[in-house]
Each structure stands twice: as C-alpha cells, then as structure tokens.
TORKOL-4160 file (C-alpha; in steps of 0.2 Angstrom, whole numbers, padded with zeros to 4 digits, m for minus):
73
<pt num="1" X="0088" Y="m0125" Z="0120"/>
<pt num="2" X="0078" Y="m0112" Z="0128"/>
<pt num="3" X="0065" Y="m0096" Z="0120"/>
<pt num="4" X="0081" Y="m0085" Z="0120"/>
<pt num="5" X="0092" Y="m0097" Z="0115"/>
<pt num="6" X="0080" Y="m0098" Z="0101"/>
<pt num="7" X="0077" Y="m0082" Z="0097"/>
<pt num="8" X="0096" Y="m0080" Z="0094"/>
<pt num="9" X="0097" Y="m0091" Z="0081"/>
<pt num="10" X="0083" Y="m0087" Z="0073"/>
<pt num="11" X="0091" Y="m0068" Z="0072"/>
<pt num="12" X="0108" Y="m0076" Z="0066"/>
<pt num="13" X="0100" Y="m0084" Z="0052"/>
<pt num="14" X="0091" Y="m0071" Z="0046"/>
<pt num="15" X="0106" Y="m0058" Z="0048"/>
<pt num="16" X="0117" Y="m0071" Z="0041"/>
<pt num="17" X="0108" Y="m0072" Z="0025"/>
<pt num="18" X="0106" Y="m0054" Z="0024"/>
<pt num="19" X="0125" Y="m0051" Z="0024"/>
<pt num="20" X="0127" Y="m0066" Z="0011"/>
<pt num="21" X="0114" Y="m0055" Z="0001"/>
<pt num="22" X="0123" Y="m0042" Z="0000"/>
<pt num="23" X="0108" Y="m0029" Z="0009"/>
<pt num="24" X="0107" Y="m0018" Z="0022"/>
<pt num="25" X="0094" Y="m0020" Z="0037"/>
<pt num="26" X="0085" Y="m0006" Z="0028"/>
<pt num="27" X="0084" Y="m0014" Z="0011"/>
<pt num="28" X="0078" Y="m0030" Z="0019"/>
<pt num="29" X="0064" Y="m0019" Z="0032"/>
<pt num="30" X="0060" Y="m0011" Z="0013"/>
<pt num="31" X="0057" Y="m0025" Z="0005"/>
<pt num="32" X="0042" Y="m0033" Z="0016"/>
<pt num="33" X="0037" Y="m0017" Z="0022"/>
<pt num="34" X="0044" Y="m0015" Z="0041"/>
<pt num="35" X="0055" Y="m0001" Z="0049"/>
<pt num="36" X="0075" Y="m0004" Z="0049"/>
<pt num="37" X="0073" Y="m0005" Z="0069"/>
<pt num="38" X="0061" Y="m0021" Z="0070"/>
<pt num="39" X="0074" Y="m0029" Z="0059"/>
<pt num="40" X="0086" Y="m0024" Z="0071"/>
<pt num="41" X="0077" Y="m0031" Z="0084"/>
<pt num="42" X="0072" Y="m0051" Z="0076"/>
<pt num="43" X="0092" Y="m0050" Z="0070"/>
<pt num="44" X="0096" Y="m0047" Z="0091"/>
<pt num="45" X="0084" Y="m0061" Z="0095"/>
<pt num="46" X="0075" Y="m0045" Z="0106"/>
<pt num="47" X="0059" Y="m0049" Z="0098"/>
<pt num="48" X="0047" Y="m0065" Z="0097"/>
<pt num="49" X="0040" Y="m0066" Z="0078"/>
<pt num="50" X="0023" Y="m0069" Z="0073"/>
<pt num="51" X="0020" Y="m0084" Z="0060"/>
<pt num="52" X="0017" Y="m0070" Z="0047"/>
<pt num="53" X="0031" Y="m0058" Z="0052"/>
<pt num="54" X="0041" Y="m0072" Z="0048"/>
<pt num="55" X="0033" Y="m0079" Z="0032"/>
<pt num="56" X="0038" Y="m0060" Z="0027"/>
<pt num="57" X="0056" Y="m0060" Z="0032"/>
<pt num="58" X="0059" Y="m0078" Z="0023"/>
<pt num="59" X="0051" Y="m0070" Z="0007"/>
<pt num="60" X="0061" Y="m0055" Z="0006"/>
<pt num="61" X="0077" Y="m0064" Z="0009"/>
<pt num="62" X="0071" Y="m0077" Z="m0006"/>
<pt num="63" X="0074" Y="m0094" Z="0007"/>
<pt num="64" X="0059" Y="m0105" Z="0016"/>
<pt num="65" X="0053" Y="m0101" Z="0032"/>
<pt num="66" X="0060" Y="m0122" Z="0035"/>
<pt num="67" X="0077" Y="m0115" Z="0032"/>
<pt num="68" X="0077" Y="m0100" Z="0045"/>
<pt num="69" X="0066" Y="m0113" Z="0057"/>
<pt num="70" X="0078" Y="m0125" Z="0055"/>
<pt num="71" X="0088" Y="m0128" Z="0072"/>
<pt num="72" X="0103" Y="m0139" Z="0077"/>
<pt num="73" X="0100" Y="m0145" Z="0092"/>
C-alpha cells in the first residue's frame, strides 16, 4: 500500500463515520475548529494530516485516532 493509497483510506474512514453520524462536512470542520474545505480535502485523501489535525478529527467524530489509523493490509 502506498502514501496515496493510504491517504484514501484514511479519508474514507473519516468521511464514513461522518455519514454514520449523521453530519455535514461543516458540522464536523465546526466542531474541531477547521474550515468545511480542509475536511473536504482529508475526506479526498488530498491532504497528508499532521498527528494533531488528526487527534482533532478522531475527537470531534467521538472514535480513537487507532480506529481511523487502523488499516487492512
């Protein structure tokens, strides 16, 4: 699995969980404080996330960073 391939699935997850949630890009970029675009971007795979960016993201979707880490190989 390559850096893209990863970055995909990172964004999958997070976009995933955010549907199952019920919220908008906008509610989920409201709740940790970002614009509605950068989640646009992480859910595209376009961006590489800093550590932090997403310890943010996991928090305002209520999982652990493990379980948006977490790839199947």
């Amino acid at each position: 699995m390559d850096k893209l391939d990863i970055l995909k699935d990172i964004g999958e997850k997070v976009r995933k969980k955010r549907s199952d949630l019920g919220i908008s890009q906008t509610e989920l970029a409201h709740r940790i404080d970002k614009d509605q675009q950068s989640i646009h971007r992480l859910e595209s795979g376009n961006i590489n996330p800093s550590y932090i960016y997403l310890l943010e993201v996991a928090e305002g979707l209520g999982v652990s960073l493990s379980e948006l880490l977490t790839i199947v190989i």
